[in-house]
C-alpha positions as CSV (number, residue, x, y, z in Angstrom):
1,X,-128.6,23.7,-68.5
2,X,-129.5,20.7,-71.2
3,X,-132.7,20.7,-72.6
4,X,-134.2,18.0,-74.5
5,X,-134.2,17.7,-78.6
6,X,-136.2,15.3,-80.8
7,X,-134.9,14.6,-84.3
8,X,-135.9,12.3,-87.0
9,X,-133.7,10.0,-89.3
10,X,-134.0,7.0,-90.8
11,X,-134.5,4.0,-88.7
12,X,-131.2,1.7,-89.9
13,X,-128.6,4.9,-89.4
14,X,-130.1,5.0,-85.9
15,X,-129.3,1.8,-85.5
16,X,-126.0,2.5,-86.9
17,X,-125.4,5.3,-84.4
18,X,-126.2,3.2,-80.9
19,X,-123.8,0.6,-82.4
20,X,-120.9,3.4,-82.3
21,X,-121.8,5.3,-79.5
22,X,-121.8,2.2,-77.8
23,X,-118.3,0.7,-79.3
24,X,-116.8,4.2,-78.3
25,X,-118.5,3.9,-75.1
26,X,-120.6,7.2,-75.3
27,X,-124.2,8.4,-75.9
28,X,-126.4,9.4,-79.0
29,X,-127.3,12.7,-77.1
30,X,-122.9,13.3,-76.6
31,X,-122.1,12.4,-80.2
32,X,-125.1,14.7,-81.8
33,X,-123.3,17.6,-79.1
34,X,-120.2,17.4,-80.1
35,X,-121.3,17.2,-84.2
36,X,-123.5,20.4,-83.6
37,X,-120.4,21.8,-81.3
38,X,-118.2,21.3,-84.2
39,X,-120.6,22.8,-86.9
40,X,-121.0,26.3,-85.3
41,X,-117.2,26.6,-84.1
42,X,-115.7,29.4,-85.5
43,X,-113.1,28.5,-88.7
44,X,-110.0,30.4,-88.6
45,X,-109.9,32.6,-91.5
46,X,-107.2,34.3,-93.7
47,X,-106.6,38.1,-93.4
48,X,-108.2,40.5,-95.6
49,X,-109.2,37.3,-97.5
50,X,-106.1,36.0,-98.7
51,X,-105.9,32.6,-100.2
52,X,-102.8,30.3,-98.2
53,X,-100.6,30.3,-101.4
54,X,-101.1,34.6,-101.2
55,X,-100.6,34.3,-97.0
56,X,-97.2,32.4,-97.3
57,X,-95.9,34.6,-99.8
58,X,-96.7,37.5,-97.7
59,X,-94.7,35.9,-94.8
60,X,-91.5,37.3,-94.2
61,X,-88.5,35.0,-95.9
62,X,-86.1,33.3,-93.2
63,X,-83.1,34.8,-91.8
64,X,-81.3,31.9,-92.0
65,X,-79.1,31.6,-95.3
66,X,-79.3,27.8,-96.5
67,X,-77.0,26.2,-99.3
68,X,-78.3,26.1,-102.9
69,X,-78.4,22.0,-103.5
70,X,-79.3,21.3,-99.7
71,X,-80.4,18.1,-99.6
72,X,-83.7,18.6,-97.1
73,X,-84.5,14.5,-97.0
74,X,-81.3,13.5,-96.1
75,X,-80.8,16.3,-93.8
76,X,-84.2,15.2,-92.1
77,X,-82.6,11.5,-92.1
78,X,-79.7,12.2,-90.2
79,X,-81.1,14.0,-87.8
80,X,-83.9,11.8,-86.4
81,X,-80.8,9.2,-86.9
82,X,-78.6,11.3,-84.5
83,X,-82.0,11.8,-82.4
84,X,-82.6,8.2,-82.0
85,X,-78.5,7.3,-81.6
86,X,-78.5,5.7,-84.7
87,X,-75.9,8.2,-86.6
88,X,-73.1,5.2,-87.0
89,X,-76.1,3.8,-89.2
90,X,-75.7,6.0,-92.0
């Protein structure tokens, strides 16, 4: 069930607003949902409160043995070349 809300702002951002919601083809009422929609949705959160850098050290290292002096740009190069059929290219 939708209810009805009455904000204030200033007069020109208003203005603002109905020019985008109408150039995206959408409401005022749709973009203020989705903004308040996207302000209480839960953020994903680390365990025990880990930064990232601590998470991805904690991550288990790969299984895969990779040569020292890989090179991981050209390796990334050929194989959207071979992806593409462009291999002979190279």
């Amino acid at each position: 069930m939708k209810k009805k809300l009455n904000i204030t702002i200033e007069e020109n951002l208003l203005d603002k607003i109905k020019q985008y919601a109408e150039q995206h083809e959408t409401s005022v009422s749709s973009l203020v949902q989705e903004h308040f929609e996207t302000l209480i949705k839960p953020r994903p959160t680390l365990p025990n409160g880990m930064t990232l850098v601590e998470y991805m050290k904690s991550l288990p290292k790969s299984k895969v043995e990779f040569p020292e002096g890989m090179d991981w740009k050209d390796e990334y190069y050929k194989a959207k070349a071979k992806k593409w059929g462009y291999e002979d290219l190279l």
